[in-house]
N, CA, C and O atoms as a GROMACS GRO file, in nm:
protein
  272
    1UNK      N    1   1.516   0.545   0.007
    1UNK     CA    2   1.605   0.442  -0.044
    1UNK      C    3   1.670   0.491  -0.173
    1UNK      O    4   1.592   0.548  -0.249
    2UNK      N    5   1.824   0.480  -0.220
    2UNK     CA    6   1.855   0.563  -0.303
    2UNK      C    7   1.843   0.477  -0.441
    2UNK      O    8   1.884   0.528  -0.545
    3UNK      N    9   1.782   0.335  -0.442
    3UNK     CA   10   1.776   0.225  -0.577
    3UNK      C   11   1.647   0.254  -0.566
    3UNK      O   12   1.565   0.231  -0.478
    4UNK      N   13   1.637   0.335  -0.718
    4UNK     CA   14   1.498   0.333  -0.742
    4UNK      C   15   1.422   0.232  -0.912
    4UNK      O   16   1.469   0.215  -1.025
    5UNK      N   17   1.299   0.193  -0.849
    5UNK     CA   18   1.281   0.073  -0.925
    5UNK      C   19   1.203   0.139  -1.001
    5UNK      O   20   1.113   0.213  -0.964
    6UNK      N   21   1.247   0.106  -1.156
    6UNK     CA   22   1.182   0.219  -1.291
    6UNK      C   23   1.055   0.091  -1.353
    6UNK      O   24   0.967   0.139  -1.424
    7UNK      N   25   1.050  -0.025  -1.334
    7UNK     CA   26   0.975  -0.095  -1.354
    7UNK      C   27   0.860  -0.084  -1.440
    7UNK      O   28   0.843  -0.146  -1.544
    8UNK      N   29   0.766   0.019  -1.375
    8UNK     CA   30   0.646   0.094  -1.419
    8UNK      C   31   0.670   0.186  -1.560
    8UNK      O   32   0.578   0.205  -1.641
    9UNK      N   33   0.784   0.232  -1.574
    9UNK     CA   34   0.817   0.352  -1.700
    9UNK      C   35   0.883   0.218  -1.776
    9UNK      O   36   0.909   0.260  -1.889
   10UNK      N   37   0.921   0.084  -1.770
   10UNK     CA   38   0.941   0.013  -1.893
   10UNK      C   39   0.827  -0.056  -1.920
   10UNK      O   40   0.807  -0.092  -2.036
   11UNK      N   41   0.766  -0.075  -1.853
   11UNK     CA   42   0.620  -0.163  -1.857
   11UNK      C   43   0.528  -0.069  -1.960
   11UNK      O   44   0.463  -0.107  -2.058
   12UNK      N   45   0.542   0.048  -1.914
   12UNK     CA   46   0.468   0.168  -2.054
   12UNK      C   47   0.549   0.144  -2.180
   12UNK      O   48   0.496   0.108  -2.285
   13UNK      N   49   0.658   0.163  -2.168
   13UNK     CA   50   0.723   0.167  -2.302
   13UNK      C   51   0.634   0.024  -2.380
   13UNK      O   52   0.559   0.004  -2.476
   14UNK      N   53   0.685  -0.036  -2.292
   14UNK     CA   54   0.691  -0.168  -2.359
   14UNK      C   55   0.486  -0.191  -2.400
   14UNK      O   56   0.450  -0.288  -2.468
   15UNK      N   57   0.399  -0.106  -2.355
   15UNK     CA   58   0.253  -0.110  -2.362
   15UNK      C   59   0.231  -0.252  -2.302
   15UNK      O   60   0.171  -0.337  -2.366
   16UNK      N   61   0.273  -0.272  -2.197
   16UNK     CA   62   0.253  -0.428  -2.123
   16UNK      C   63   0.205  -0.396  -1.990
   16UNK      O   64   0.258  -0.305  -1.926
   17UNK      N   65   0.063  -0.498  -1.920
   17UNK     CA   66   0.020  -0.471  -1.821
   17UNK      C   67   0.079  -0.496  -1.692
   17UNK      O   68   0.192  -0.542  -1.709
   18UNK      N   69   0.052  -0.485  -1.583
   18UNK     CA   70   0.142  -0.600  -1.488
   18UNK      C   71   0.082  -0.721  -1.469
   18UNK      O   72   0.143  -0.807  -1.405
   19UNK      N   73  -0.091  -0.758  -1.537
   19UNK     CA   74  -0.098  -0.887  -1.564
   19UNK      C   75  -0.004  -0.976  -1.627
   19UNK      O   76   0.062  -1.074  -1.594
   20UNK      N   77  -0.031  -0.883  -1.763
   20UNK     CA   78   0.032  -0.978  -1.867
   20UNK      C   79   0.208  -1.030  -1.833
   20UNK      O   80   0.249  -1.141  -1.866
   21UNK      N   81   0.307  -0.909  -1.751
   21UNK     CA   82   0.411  -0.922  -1.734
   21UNK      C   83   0.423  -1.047  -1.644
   21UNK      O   84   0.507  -1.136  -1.660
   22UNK      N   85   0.323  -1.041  -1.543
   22UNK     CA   86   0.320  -1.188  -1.449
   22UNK      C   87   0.326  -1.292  -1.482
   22UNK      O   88   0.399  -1.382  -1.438
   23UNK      N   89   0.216  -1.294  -1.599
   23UNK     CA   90   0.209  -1.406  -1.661
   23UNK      C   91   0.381  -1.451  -1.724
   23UNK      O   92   0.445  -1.553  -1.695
   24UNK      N   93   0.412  -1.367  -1.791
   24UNK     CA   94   0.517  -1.416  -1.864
   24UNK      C   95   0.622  -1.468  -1.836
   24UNK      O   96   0.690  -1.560  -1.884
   25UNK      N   97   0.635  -1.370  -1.718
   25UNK     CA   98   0.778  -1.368  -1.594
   25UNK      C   99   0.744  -1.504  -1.504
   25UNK      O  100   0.836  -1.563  -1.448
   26UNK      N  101   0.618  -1.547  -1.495
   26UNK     CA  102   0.582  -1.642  -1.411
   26UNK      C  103   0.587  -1.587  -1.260
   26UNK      O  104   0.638  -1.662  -1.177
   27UNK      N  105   0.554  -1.501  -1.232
   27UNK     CA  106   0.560  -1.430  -1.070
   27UNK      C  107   0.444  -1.375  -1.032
   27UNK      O  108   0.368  -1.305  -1.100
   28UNK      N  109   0.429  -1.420  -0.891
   28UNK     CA  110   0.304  -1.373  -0.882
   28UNK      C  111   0.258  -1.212  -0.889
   28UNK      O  112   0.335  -1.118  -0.904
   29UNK      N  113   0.130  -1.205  -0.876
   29UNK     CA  114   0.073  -1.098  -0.929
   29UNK      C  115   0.088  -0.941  -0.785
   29UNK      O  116   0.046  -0.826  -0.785
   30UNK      N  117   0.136  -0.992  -0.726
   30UNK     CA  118   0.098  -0.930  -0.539
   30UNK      C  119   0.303  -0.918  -0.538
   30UNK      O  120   0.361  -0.823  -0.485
   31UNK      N  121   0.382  -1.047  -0.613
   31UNK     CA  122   0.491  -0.969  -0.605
   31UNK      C  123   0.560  -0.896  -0.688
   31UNK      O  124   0.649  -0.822  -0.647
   32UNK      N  125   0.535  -0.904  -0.792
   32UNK     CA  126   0.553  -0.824  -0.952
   32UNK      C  127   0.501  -0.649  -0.876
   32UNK      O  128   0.568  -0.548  -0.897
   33UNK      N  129   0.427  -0.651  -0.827
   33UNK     CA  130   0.344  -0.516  -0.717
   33UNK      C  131   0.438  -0.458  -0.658
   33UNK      O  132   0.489  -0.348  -0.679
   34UNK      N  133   0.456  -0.526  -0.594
   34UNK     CA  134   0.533  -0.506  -0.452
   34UNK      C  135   0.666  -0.470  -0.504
   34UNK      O  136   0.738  -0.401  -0.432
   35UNK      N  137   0.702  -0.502  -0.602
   35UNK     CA  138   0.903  -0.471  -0.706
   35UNK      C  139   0.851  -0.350  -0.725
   35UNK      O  140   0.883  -0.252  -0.658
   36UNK      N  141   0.756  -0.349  -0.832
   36UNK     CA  142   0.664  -0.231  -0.890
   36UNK      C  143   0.704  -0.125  -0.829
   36UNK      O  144   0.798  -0.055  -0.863
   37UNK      N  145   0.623  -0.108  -0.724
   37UNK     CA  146   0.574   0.009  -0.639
   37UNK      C  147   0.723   0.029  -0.557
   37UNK      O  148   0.709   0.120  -0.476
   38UNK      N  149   0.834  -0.016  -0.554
   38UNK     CA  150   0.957   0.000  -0.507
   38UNK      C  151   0.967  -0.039  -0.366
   38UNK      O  152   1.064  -0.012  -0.296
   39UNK      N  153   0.850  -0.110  -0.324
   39UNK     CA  154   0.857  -0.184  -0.167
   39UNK      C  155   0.957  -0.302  -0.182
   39UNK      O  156   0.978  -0.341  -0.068
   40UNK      N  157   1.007  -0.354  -0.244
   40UNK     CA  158   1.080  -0.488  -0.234
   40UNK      C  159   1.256  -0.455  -0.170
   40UNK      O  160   1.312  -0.349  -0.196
   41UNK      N  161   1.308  -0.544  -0.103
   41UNK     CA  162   1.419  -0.568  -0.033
   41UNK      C  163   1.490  -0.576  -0.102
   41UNK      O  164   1.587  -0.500  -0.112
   42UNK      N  165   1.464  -0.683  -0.181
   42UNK     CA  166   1.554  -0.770  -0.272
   42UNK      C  167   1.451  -0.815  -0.377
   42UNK      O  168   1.331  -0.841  -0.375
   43UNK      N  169   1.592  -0.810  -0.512
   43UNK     CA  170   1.513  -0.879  -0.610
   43UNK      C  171   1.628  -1.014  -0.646
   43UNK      O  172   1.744  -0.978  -0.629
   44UNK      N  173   1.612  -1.146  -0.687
   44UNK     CA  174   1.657  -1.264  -0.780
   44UNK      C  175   1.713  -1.249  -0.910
   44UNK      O  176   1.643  -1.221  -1.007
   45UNK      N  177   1.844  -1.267  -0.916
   45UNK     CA  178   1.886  -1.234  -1.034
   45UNK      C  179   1.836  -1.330  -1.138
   45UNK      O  180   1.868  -1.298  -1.253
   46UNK      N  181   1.767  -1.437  -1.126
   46UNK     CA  182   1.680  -1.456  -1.180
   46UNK      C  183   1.546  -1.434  -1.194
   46UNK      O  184   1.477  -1.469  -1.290
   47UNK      N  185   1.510  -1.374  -1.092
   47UNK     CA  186   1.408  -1.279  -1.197
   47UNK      C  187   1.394  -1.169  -1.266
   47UNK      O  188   1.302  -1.129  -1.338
   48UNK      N  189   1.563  -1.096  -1.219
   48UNK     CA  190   1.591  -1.003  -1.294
   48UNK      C  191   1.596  -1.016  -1.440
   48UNK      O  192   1.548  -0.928  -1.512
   49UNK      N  193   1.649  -1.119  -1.486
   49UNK     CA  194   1.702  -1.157  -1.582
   49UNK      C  195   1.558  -1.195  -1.665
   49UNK      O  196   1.581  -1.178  -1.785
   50UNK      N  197   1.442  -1.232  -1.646
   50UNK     CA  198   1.326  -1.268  -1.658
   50UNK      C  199   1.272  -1.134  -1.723
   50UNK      O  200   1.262  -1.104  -1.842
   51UNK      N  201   1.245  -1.074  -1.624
   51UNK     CA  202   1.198  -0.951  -1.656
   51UNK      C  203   1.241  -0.868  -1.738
   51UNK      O  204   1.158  -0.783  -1.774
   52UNK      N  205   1.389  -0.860  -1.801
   52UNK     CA  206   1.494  -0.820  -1.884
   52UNK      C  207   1.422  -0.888  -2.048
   52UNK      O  208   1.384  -0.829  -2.149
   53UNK      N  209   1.426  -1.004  -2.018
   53UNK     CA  210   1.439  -1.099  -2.134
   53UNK      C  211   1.273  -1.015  -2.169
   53UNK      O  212   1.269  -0.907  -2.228
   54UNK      N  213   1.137  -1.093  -2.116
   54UNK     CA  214   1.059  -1.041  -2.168
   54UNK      C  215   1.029  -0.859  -2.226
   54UNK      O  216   0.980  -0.812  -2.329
   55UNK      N  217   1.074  -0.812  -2.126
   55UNK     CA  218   1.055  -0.633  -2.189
   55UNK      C  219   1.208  -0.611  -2.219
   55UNK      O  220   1.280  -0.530  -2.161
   56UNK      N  221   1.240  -0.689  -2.310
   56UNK     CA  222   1.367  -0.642  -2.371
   56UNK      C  223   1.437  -0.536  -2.377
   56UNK      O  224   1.448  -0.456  -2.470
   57UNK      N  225   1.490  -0.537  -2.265
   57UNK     CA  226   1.567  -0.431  -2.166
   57UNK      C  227   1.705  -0.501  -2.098
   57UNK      O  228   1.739  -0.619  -2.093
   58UNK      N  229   1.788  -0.339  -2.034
   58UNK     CA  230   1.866  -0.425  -1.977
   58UNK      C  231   1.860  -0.367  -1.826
   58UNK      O  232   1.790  -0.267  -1.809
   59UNK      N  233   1.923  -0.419  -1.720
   59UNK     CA  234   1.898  -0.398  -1.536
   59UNK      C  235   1.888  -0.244  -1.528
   59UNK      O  236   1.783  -0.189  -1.493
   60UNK      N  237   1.996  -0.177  -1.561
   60UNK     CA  238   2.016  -0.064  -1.548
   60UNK      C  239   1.862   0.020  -1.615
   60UNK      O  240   1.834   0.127  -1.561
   61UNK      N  241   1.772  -0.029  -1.725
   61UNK     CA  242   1.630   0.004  -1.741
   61UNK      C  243   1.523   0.033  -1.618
   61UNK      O  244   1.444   0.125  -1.600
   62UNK      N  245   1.550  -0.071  -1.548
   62UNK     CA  246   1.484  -0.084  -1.462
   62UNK      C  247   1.506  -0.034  -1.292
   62UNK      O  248   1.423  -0.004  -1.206
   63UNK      N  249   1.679  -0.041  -1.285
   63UNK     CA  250   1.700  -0.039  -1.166
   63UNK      C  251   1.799   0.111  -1.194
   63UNK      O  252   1.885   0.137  -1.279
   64UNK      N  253   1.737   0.199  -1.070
   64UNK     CA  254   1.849   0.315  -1.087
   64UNK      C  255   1.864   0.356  -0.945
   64UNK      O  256   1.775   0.376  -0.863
   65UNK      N  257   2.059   0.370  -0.920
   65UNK     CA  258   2.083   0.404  -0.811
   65UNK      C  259   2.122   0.583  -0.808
   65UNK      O  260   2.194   0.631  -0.896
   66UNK      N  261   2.080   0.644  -0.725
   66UNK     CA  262   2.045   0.747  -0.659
   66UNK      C  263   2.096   0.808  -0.554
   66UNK      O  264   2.022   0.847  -0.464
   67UNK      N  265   2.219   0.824  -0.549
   67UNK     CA  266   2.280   0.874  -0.381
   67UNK      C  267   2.275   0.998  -0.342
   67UNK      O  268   2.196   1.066  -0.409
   68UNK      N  269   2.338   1.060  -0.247
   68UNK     CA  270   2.306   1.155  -0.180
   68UNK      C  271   2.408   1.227  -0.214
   68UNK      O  272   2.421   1.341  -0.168
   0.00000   0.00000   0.00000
């Protein structure tokens, strides 16, 4: 898949667990994972925006496209 989800390398920066991020973001713990690990389809631009706000970042932090 050429969108790769950096998730995990802001979550370090930021020294934040994927507990604690769940908690904050309000998402569960199995799908915060599942974004994580780059299995997800789709993400909610509101929860994009969630996830932004708490690890004070912006999309492009997190989300990087990759083509061929």
């Amino acid at each position: 898949m050429p969108i790769i989800v950096n998730l995990d390398v802001m979550m370090a920066k930021r020294k934040m667990s994927l507990n604690e991020l769940s908690e904050k973001v309000d998402l569960t713990l199995s799908n915060l994972s599942i974004l994580k690990t780059g299995k997800a389809k789709a993400i909610r631009f509101t929860t994009l925006e969630a996830i932004c706000k708490v690890l004070e970042c912006q999309p492009a932090d997190i989300l990087e496209y990759r083509g061929k």
